[in-house]
N, C-alpha and C positions, 0 to 999 in steps of 0.2 A: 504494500500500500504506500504511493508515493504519498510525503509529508509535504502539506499545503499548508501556507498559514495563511488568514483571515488579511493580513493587511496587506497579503501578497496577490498579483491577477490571478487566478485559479492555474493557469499552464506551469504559474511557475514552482519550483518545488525546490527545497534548500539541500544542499550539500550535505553527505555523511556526515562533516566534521561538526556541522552545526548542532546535532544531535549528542554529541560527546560531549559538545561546552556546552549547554540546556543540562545535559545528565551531569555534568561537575560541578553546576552552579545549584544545583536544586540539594539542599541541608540533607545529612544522612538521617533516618529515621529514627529515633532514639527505643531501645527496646523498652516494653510494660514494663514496670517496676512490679519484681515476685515479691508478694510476705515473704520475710523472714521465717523459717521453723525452729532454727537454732543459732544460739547468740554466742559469741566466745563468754569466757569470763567477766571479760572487763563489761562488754555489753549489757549481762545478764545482769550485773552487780549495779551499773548503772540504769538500768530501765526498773531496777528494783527503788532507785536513789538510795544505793548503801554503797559505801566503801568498798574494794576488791578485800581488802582483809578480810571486814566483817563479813562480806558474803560467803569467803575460805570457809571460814571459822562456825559459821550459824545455817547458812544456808544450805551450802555444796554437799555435806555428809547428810543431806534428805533429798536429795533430787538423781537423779539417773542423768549422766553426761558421758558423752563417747569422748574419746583422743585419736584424735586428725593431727598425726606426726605428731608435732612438739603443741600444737595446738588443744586445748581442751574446750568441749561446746556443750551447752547443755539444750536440748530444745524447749522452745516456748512452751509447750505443753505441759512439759516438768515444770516449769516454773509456776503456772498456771494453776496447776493441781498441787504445788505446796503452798502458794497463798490461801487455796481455798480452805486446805487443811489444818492452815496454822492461822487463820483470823480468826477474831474472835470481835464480836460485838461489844462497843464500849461499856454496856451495861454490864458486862459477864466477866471485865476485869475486874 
């Protein structure tokens, strides 16, 4: 299908090259942004708003986390099902 444009007389049609600079100039598409399912340490510790100690210390020995190399992760989920497990209603402190 030869390539017409609108501001051109219909017979005429633009060169290959024209189509390479229109496809180099047109932005790359940026991928969906995936949910997270698992957070490193430092992440988990932060999206809890606690310390990476305190979360070592209080947290981590109640949650199931894999190790990715030197890397440790826990997933949201863990995290999720120890909040729900360990809140407690103000009245019931």
């Amino acid at each position: 299908m030869p390539a017409s444009s609108t501001c051109l007389p219909p017979s005429t049609t633009l060169p290959a090259c024209a189509f390479t600079i229109i496809r180099d100039m047109t932005p790359p598409r940026q991928p969906a942004e995936a949910p997270s399912l698992a957070l490193t340490v430092e992440q988990a510790a932060a999206s809890l708003g606690l310390s990476q100690s305190h979360f070592r210390e209080h947290v981590l020995p109640h949650v199931r986390s894999i190790k990715v190399g030197r890397v440790r992760i826990v997933a949201v989920i863990e995290l999720e099902r120890w909040l729900y497990l360990h809140g407690r209603f103000a009245d019931e402190e």
